[in-house]
Every structure is written in C-alpha cells, then in structure tokens.
C-alpha positions as CSV (number, residue, x, y, z in Angstrom):
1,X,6.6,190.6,40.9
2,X,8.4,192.4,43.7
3,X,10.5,189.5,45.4
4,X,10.8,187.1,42.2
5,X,12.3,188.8,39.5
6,X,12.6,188.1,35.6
7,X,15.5,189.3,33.6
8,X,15.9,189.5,29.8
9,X,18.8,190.0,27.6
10,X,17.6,191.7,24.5
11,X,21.5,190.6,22.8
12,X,20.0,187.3,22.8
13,X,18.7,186.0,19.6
14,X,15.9,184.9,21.8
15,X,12.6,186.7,21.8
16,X,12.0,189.0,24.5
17,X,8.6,187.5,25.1
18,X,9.9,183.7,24.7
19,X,12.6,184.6,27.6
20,X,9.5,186.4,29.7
21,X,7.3,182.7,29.0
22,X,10.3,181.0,29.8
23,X,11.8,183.3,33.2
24,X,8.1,183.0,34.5
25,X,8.4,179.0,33.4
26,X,11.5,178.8,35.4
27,X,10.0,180.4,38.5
28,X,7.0,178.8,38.9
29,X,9.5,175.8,38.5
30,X,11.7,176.7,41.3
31,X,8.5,177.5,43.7
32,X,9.5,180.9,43.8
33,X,6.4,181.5,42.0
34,X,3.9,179.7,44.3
35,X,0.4,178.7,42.8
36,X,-2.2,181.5,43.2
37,X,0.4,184.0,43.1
38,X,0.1,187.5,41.6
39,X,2.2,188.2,38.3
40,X,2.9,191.7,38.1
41,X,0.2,193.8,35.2
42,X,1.0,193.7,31.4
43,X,1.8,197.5,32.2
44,X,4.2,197.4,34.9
45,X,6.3,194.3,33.9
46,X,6.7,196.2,30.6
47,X,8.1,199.3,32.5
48,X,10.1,197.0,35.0
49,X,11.9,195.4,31.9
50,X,11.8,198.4,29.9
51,X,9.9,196.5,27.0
52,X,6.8,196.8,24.5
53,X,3.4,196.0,26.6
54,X,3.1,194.2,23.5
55,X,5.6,192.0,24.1
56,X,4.8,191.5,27.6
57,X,1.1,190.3,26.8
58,X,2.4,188.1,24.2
59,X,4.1,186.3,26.9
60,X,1.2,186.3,29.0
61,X,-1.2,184.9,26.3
62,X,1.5,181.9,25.9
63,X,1.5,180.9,29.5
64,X,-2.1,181.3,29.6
65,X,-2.7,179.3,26.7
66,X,-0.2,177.0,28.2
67,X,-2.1,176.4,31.4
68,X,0.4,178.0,33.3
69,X,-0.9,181.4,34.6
70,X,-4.6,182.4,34.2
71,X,-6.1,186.0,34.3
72,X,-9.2,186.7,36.5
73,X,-11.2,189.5,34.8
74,X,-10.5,192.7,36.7
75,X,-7.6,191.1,39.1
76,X,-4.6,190.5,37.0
77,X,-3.0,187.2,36.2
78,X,-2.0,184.1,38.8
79,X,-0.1,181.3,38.3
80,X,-2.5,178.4,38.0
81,X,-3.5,177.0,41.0
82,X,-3.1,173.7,39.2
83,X,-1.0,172.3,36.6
84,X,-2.4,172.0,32.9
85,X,-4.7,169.0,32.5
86,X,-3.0,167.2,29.9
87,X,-3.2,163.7,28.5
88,X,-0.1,161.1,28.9
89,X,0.1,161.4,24.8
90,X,-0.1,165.1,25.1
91,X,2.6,165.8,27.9
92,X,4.6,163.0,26.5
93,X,4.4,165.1,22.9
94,X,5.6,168.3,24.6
95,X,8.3,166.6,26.7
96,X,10.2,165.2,23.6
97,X,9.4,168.4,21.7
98,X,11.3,170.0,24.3
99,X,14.1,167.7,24.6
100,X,14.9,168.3,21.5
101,X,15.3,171.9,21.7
102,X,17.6,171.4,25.0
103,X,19.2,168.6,23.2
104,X,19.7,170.6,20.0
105,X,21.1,173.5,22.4
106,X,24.0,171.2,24.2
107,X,25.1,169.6,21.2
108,X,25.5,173.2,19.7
109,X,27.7,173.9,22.5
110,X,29.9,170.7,22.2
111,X,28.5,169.1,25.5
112,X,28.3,165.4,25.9
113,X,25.4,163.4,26.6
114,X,26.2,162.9,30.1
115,X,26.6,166.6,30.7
116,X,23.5,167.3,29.7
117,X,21.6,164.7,31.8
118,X,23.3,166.6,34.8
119,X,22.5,169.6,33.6
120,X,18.8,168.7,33.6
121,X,19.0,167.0,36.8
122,X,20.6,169.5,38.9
123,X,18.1,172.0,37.4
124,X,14.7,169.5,38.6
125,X,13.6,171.4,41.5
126,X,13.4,169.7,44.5
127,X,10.3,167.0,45.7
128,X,8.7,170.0,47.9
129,X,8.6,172.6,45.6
130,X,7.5,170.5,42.3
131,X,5.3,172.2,40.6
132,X,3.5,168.8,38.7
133,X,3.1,165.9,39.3
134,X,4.9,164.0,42.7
C-alpha cells in the first residue's frame, strides 16, 4: 500500500489486527482503496507497521472472511471487486450489530444522539466513491 496508508496505535485498547480490519475497512470506504486493488503482502505490512506477521494475517483472514478483500493464489490479496453478497436479514444483522458498537462508543464519550448522527453522516463517503450499494 504505497499511496494509502494504514496507521495503528498500539496504546489503544484496540487490537492491532482489529484497527488493520478496520484502517483497510475505512479505506476501501473512502475509495482510496479502489476495487481490484493490491494490498500490500502479510510480510511487508508487518514490517511497514512494525507488527507480528501474525497479526497482520489475522486481519487479512477477517476481511477475507468478510468479503472484503480476497487473495488470488500466488498474487497477493485485492480488495473485492464486488461487495459481499449478503441477504437483507444478513446486512440488516450486521448493520445494528455495528450500531451498537458506535452507539455504545459515543455514549461512552458523553455525545448526544444528534452528534452522533452527524458524525456518521459526515463520515458516508460520497455517491461516487461508495463502495455498496447506490
């Protein structure tokens, strides 16, 4: 990932491989990370972010598992040229599951309602660079 970069803060009580799932997540997001794209090797994001390759394949599983990225055997690992084929019930499950945890998160920090919702809006990336659905 020469241009795009991920960043991790291991003083965070977050894991190191949850903030990679989630920096990679955010990029693909963004459009930064375009579909088809090359992520860097196991090996050299570990060295970039000075990390376990452990921890960086454990990341790379999730997103895989997730639909996100895939791997092409002897390549390296893309982001998905589509997104995840999931049912309404399914997407609907994981959307609320992850509401919670953002909801759960600005509560914590004493934010109301309403800040929130604009939080979450100003972070939707724009029509053009969507990575789902339009």
């Amino acid at each position: 990932m020469s241009a795009p970069r991920l960043s991790i803060d291991p003083t965070l009580p977050t894991p190191i491989w949850s903030q990679i799932e989630d920096g990679v997540r955010h990029l693909v997001a963004a459009g930064t990370l375009g579909r088809g794209e090359a992520l860097p090797s196991v090996r050299d994001l570990a060295r970039e972010l000075r990390i376990n390759p452990n921890t960086a394949a454990k990341a790379y599983q999730r997103l895989v598992e997730a639909g996100v990225v895939e791997t092409r055997r002897g390549e390296g690992t893309f982001v998905a040229e589509r997104p995840p084929m999931l049912s309404a019930a399914a997407r609907g499950r994981r959307l609320r599951e992850a509401a919670a945890r953002f909801a759960a998160v600005a509560v914590t920090m004493g934010a109301s309602a309403e800040e929130a919702a604009a939080a979450l809006e100003a972070a939707w990336p724009p029509v053009g660079k969507r990575g789902g659905r339009t």
